[in-house]
N, C-alpha and C positions, 0 to 999 in steps of 0.2 A: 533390657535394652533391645531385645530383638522385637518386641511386638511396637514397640516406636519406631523402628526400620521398616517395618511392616505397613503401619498407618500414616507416615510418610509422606509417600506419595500419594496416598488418596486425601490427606488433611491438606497436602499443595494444589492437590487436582479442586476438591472442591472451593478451594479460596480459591484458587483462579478464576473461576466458572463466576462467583460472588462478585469481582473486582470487575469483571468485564461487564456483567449484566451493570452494577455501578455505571460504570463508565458508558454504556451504551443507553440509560436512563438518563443520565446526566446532559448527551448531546440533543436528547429528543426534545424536539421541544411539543409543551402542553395544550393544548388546545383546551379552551375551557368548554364545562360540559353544563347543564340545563343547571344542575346543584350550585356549581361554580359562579355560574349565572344570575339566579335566582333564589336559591338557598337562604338567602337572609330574609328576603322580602316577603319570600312565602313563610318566611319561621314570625315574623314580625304581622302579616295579615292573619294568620291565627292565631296567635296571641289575643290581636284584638277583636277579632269577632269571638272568641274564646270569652272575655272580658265581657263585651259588650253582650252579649245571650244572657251570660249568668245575674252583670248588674239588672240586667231586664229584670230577670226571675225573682231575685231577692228584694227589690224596691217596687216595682209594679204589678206580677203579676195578682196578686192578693191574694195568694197561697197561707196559710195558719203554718204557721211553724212549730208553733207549741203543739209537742207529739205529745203532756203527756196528758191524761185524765184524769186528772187530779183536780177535785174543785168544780168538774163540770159535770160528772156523772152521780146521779143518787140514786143509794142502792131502793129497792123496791122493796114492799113488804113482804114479811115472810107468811107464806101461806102454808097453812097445818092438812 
């Protein structure tokens, strides 16, 4: 019992300090910021320029995708 006599007043103290910043958050009001703003917009234009590079890469640029060598390389003769 005595070491909860003890923390107490500092478990009151710091709930206090918590309830007031609360209450002092609560009154303030938000001003939106760039994020608030714009945040979607910019998450949604690279998406689609994200999208749209890669559909480039895969349908036109005429890049071989087939990594592997099989069927296209013959080995050489062996020489003694």
């Amino acid at each position: 019992m005595e070491r909860f006599s003890l923390f107490n007043p500092l478990l009151f103290t710091s709930s206090r300090r918590v309830q007031h910043t609360a209450v002092r958050q609560a009154h303030h009001k938000h001003e939106p910021n760039f994020h608030d703003k714009y945040g979607n917009l910019v998450l949604l234009g690279g998406a689609a320029v994200f999208a749209t590079v890669w559909g480039y890469v895969f349908t036109q640029a005429g890049i071989e995708w087939g990594l592997s060598p099989v069927g296209r390389i013959t080995p050489k003769e062996w020489r003694e």
